[in-house]
N, C-alpha and C positions, 0 to 999 in steps of 0.2 A: 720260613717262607712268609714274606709280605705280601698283605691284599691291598689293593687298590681297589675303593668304594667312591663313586664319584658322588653319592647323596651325604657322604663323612668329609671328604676332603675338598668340594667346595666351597670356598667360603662366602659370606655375603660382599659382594660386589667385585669376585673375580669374574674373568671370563669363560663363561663356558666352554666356547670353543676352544679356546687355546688349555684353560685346565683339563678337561677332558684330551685335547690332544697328547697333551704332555705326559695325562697318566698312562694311555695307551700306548706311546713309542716307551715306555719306561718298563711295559708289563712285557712278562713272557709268554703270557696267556691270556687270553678274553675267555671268562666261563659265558656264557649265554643259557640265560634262564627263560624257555618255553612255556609260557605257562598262557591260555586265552588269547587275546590278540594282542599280546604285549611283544613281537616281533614287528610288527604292522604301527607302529606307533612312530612319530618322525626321529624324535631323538633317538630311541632304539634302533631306528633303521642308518641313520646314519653313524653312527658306534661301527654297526653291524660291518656296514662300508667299508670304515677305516679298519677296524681289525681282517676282514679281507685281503686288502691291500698290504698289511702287513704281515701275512701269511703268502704273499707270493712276492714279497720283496724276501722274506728270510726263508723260503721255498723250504720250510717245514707247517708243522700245526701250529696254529698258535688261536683259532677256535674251538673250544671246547663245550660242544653243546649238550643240555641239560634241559631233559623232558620231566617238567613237574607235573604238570593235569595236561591233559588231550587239548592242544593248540596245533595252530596252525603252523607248520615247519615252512619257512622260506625255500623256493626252490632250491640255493645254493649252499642251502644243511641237508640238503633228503640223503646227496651221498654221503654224509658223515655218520658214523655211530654216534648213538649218543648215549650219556648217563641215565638211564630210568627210573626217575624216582616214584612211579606211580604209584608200582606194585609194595615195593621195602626203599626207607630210608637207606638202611644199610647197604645193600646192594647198589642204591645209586651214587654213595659217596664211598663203595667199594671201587667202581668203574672210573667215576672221575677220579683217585687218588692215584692209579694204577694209569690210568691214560697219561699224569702228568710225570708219572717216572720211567714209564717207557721214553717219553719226550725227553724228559732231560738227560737221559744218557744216551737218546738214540739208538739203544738197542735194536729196533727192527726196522731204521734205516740203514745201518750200517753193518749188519751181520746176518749169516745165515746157516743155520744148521744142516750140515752135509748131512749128519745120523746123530739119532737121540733115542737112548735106549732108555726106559723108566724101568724101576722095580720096586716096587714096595711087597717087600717079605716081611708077614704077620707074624709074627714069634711065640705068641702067646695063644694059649686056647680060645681064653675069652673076651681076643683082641683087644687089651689092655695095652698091648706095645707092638710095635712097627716100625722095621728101617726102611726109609728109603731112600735111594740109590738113583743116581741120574748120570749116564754120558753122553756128551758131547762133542762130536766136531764138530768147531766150529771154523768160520770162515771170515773173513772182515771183507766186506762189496763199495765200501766207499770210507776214504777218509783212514782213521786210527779206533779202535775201543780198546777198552783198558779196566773195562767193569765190567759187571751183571746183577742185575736185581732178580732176585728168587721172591716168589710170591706164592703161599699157603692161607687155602680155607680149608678146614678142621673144625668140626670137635674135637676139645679135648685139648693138650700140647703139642707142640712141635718146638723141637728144642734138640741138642746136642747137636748144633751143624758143623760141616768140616767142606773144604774145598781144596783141590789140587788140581792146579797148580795155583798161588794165588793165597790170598788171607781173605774173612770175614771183616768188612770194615764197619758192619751197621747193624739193627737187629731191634724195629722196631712194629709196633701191631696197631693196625689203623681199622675200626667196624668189621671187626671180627677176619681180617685177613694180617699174617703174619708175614712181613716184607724181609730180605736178608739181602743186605749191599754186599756185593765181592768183588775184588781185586780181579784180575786175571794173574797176579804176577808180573805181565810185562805187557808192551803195546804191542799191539798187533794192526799190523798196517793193511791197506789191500791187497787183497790178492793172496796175503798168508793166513794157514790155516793151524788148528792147536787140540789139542783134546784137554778135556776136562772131564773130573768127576765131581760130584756135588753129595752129600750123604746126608741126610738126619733121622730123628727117633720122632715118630710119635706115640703120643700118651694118653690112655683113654680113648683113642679117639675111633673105634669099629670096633664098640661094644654090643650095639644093638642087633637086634635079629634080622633087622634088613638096612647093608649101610653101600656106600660107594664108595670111589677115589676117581679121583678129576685130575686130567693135568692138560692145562692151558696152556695156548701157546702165542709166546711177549714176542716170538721173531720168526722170520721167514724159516720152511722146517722140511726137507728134501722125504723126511717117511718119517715116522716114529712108531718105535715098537714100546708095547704097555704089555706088563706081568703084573698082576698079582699072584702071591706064591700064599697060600692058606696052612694052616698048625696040620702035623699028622692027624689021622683020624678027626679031622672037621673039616670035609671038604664044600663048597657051597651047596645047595641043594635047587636054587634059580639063580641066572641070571639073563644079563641083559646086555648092549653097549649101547652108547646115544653121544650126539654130540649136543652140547650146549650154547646156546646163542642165545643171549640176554638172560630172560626166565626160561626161555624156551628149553626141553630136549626132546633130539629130534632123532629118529631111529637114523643109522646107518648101516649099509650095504655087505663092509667088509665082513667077515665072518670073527666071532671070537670062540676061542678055540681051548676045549677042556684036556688038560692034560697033566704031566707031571715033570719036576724041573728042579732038582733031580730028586725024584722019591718024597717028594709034597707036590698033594695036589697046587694047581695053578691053572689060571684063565691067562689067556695072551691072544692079543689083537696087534696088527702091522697095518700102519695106515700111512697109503704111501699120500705125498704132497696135504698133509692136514691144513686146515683154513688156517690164517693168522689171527689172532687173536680169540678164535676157537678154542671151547674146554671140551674135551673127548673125556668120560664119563664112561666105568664098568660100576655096575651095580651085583648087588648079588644078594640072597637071602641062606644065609648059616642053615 
């Protein structure tokens, strides 16, 4: 991926307006960095403009806002999320990396999850390993998809992935989240729908005496039901559910439900219509 910097690629005695135009119709994204009153400045403001305008000629994103220190947000960012970098570096250049691969494959404009079953079943006493397991129906709402990007935050590994129907085409780890490109197998147009399964292992990663599992959601999602399944005789001893938004977690309503599935303990929560781009979060203490 190339950047375009207009303080690198002016040179002395081109034109501002027209190089700066060029670089903008040429980018796929404008990032916008909030930082004091550097939105409120004229050449910023007008940047700001034209990347508008060209986020409603290609009637997708194509601003990408980025809150560095407590500034002032322009009215026409308040409804966008944006990257946080106040709190962690990482976490801000977790959000922006993750917002610009949803974008280019249009995953959650173009599909929607009729049902999404998760499981992560603990294997090991001393949660040293862990598979987990994902279905999908899914559905195509506009246009053709033909991919999916899988996105993992862990301790520890995540590794041995598999997909069906479809291949793994990528499998790269960007500020401590670990991204997996996948085929679908075939194109799927609107209106048609396909099931998928998704699998991986993780390694090390729910050793400690108090750990979670998160699963965020890149696309529109009709319910999702969440399992963790725990080792015979170590069943949790607290837990909790939350949903996450930014840094935030925020308690929710639905109930999660201690039980067993089949003959290991296991927590299960069903959340019908989950937020988009929301992580729903079960926590627990061994």
């Amino acid at each position: 991926m190339q950047v375009w910097i207009d303080e690198a690629e002016v040179k002395v005695g081109d034109s501002l307006l027209q190089t700066i135009e060029s670089g903008l119709e040429r980018s796929d994204y404008v990032v916008v960095i909030l930082a004091g009153s550097a939105a409120t400045r004229p050449w910023v403001s007008r940047e700001l403009s034209a990347a508008f305008h060209l986020e409603i000629a290609r009637k997708r994103n194509v601003i990408l806002p980025v809150l560095l220190k407590n500034a002032r947000v322009p009215l026409f960012l308040r409804g966008k999320k944006y990257a946080d970098f106040r709190v962690s570096y990482d976490l801000g250049i977790s959000e922006l990396v993750d917002a610009i691969i949803r974008s280019r494959h249009g995953v959650h404009e173009r599909m929607e999850n009729l049902k999404c079953s998760v499981l992560l079943d603990i294997l090991r006493r001393d949660g040293s390993l862990a598979r987990y397991s994902k279905f999908q129906r899914i559905r195509c709402i506009s246009g053709s998809i033909d991919a999916y990007v899988e996105a993992f935050t862990a301790d520890g590994t995540v590794t041995d992935f598999s997909v069906a129907p479809g291949h793994i085409e990528r499998i790269w780890k960007q500020s401590g989240v670990t991204y997996v490109d996948t085929s679908l197998g075939r194109v799927i147009h609107r209106a048609a729908a396909m099931n998928r399964r998704f699998t991986c292992l993780y390694k090390t990663s729910f050793c400690g005496v108090r750990e979670y599992f998160e699963e965020k959601q890149h696309s529109p999602t009709k319910n999702l039901d969440m399992v963790v399944r725990f080792p015979k005789g170590r069943p949790p001893k607290k837990w909790s559910v939350g949903e996450r938004k930014g840094t935030d977690l925020i308690p929710i309503r639905e109930p999660l439900i201690f039980g067993s599935c089949p003959a290991k303990p296991c927590l299960r929560i069903a959340i019908p219509t989950p937020r988009l781009f929301s992580g729903y979060v079960i926590q627990w203490e061994w």
